[in-house]
N, C-alpha and C positions, 0 to 999 in steps of 0.2 A: 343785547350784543349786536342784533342787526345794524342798528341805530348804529354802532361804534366803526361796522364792517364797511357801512357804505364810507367815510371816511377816509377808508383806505384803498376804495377803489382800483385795481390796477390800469384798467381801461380809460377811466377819468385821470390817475396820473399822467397817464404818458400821454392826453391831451395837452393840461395841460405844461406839462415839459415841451409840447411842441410850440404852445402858444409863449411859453418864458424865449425860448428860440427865436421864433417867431419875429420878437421886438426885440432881442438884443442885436446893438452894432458893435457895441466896445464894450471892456471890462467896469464890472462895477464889484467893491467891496460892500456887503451886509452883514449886518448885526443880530444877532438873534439874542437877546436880553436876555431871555428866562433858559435854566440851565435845564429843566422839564424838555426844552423845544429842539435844547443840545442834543440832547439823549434819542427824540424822537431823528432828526434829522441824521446822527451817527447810524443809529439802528436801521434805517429806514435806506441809507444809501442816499439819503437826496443830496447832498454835497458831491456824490460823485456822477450824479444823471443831470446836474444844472449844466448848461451849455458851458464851453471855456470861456474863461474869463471870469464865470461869476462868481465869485468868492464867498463863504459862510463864515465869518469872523465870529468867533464864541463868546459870548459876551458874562460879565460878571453876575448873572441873574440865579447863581443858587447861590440859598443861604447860607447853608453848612459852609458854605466855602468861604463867603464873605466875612465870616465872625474871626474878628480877630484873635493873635494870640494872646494878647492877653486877657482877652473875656474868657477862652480856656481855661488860662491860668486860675484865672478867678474861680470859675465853676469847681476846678477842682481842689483849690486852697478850702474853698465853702463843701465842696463833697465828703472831706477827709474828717470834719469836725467830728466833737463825738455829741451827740442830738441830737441829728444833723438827718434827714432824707431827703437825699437828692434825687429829681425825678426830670429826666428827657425823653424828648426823644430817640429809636434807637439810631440812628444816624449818628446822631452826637457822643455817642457811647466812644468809637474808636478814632473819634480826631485828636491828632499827637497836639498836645501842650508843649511847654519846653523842655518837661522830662516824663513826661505820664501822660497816659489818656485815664477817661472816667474807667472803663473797663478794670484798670489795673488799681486804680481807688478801691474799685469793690473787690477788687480778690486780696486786696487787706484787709478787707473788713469794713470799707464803708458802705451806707446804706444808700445806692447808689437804684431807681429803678426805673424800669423802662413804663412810659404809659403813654396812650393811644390819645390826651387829650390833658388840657390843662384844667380842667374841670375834673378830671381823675385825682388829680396833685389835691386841689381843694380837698376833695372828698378823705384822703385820707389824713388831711391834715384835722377835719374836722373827728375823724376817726383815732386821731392820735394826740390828743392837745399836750403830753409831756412832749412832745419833739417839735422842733424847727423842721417841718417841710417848707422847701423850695420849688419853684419849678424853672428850666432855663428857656426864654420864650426870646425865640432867635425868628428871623425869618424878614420876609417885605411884607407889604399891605396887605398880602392873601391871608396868612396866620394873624397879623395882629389882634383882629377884631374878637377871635376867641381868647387873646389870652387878657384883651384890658376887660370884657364881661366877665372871665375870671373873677380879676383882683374888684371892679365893681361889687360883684356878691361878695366878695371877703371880706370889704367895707361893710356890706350893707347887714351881713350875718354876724359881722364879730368875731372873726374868725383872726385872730393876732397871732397864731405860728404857723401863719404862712406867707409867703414873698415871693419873690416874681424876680428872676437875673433877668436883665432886661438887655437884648441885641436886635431891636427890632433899625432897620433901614427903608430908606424910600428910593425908589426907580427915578423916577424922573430927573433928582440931583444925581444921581450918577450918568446920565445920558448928560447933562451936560458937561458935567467932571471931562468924559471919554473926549464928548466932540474938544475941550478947550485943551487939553493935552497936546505938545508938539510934535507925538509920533502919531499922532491920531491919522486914520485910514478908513477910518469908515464913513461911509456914505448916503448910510441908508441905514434904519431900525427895523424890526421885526418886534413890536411890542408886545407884553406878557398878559394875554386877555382874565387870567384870573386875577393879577393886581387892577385891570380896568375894571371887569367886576365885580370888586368891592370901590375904588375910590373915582369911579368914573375915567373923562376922557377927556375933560377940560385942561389938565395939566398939559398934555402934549403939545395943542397948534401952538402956543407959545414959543414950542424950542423949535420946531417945525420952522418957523416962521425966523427965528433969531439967526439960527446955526443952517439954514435953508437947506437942511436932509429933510427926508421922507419917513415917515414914520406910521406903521399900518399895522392896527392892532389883531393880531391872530391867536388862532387856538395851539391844538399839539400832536391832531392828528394829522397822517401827511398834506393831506387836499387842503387842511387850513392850512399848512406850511406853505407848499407848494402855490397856493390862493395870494399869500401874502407876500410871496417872490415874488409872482407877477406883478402884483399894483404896486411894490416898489421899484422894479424894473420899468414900468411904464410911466411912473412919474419921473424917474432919474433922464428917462430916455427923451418924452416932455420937459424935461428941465421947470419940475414942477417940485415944491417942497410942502407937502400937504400930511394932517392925518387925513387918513383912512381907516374906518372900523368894517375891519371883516370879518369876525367874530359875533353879527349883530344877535345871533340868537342865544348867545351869556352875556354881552355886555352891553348896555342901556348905557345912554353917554350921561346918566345922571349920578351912574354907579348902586351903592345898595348906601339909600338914605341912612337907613337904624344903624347900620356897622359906622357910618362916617360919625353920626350923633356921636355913639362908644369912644372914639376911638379921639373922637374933640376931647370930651369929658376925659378921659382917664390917661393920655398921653399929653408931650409937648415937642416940639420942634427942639432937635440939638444938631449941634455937628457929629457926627460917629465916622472912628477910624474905620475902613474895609483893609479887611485882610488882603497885603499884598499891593493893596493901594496908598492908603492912607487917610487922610481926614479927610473926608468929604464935607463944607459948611452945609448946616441944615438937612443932612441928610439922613435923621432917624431921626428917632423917637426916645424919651426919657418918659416913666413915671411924672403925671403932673404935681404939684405941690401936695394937694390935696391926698392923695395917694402913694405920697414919700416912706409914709411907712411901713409901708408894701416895699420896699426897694431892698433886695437882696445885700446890693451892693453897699450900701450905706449901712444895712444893718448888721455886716458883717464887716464890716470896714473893711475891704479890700481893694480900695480904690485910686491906689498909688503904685500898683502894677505897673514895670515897664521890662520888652521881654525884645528877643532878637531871635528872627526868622534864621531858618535852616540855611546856611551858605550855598548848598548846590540844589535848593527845591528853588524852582522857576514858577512857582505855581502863582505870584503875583502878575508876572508876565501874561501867564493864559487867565488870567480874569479881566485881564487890562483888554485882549485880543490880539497881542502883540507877538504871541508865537504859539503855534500848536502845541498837545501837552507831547508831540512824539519827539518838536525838537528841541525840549531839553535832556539832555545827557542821563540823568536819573532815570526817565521813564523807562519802566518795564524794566531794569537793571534795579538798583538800588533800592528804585522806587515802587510799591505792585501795592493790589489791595491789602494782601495779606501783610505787607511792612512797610505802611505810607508815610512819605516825607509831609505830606502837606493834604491840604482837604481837598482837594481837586480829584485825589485818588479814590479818598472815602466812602467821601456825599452819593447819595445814588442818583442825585443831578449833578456832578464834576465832570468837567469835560474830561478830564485825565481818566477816570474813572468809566467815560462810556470809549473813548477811544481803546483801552486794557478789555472793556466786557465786549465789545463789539469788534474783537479782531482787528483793531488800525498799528497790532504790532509788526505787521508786516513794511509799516512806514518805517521804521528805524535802521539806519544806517549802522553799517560798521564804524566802531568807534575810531575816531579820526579821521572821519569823511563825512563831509557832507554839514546838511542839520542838524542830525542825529546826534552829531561831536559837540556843537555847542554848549559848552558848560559857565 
């Protein structure tokens, strides 16, 4: 716990907060990928102690949030069967479908359960061989690598009633997705040192270098946060577009060799829709051939789903960065944990969801003024 306290330093903060000061002259907008870094920077107050001008743009880096509706859909057409054990995350338990969440599958009666790992889902499939267990393996680079050593041993054990809903996405295409966008505003990244952790840091100076933002790979406590404003404040300020790894003590720029081996072998490059976004080309992962029949989706045939987002949830907007979750009209009215329009509210990384846990209802406007009204 020591180890985690220094991290949060109070006296090391407000350094340096003086030093982000320091070097700022003009406003600059930043990105913070990972919805982990959302959470800490809501909780943490750093968006309201950065000098004026600088801006924390929330960017689309939790998963929950990103899986679209109709991989929901999907999970739960496949949860309702009857032989059928569905196994998630619990996160994914109450993000709204078109008409249900999983939650509401199982108080019908399906066998719908919660487990700590996809290697759990294995085990009881091997435990169960009259039933179809599934497991729904959603997330970026940081989950993948357990759930394709999963389906790996399922191959390798013989294990044929179990399968894999596969929602896995990649960072990097979506950083440039954001920058080629024409409302695009961001300036700068704050990158997700647990996906550099697993798949290294070579992806970055490419877009660095194409799209000439700054991009500085940090962790999730504040002084990494705080660490990784500065070096992109002082490269923007140089008119410099570089990575930076500040993070050096989780992330080796070679990443974790064994997980990249896994994750060649048992995945393949596709295009995947993001929730609230769209198709991003090349930006996830499918089942490789060899392990198609591990694919949930194929195996249950549900892969002609096409579904339509909530009319008044904004919540593709705050993934995009393109509006706080307080200035959509739903928030904290219509919209709360306990009865969520969309996964931003859910995920326990949603931005909607740390501005609601973290007290940013004081942001909301009377209706018909202001932000707050925009519906």
């Amino acid at each position: 716990m020591k180890y985690l306290e220094e991290f949060s330093d109070p006296d090391l903060a407000r350094k340096l907060l003086d030093r982000i000061a320091a070097v700022t002259t003009r406003p600059w907008a930043l990105m913070e990928v990972c919805g982990g870094q959302t959470h800490s920077i809501i909780r943490h107050g750093i968006d309201q102690l950065l000098p004026e001008g600088i801006e924390m743009i929330h960017g689309p880096g939790c998963p929950v949030c990103v899986t679209p509706l109709e991989v929901i859909d999907k999970a739960l057409a496949i949860a309702a069967r009857p032989g059928v054990t569905f196994c998630s995350f619990g996160d994914m338990l109450r993000v709204p479908g078109s008409e249900a969440d999983l939650f509401r599958v199982k108080s019908a009666g399906g066998d719908v359960r919660v487990v700590y790992s996809p290697l759990d889902a294995l085990q009881l499939a091997r435990e169960m061989p009259d039933r179809q267990v599934v497991f729904f393996g959603i997330g970026f680079e940081t989950t993948a690598p357990a759930n394709a050593m999963t389906v790996h041993e399922a191959r390798r054990l013989g294990v044929r009633n179990f399968s894999l809903l596969v929602s896995h996405v990649l960072v990097p295409p979506a950083i440039a997705a954001i920058m080629e966008s024409p409302s695009c505003r961001v300036q700068a990244f704050l990158a997700a040192g647990h996906v550099c952790s697993v798949m290294g840091t070579a992806e970055y100076p490419p877009l660095a270098e194409r799209y000439r933002v700054p991009i500085v790979v940090t962790g999730f406590e504040p002084l990494d946060i705080l660490e990784g404003i500065r070096r992109t404040v002082v490269q923007l300020e140089e008119g410099r577009a570089e990575l930076e790894n500040a993070y050096r003590r989780v992330v080796p720029p070679e990443g974790n060799p064994a997980a990249k081996a896994m994750l060649a072998d048992v995945f393949e490059v596709t295009d995947r829709a993001w929730r609230g976004i769209g198709v991003i080309p090349a930006s996830g992962w499918k089942l490789a051939e060899k392990y198609r029949d591990f694919d949930a989706e194929v195996r249950f045939d549900v892969g002609g789903m096409r579904t339509d987002e909530s009319a008044i949830c904004r919540s593709g907007e705050v993934l995009q960065g393109l509006i706080k979750p307080h200035e959509c009209a739903a928030f904290g009215r219509q919209c709360t944990p306990r009865n969520p329009l969309g996964a931003t509210m859910v995920s326990s990384e949603g931005a909607c969801a740390a501005y609601y846990l973290y007290r940013r209802l004081e942001l909301i406007e009377p209706a018909g003024s202001g932000a707050g009204s925009r519906g």
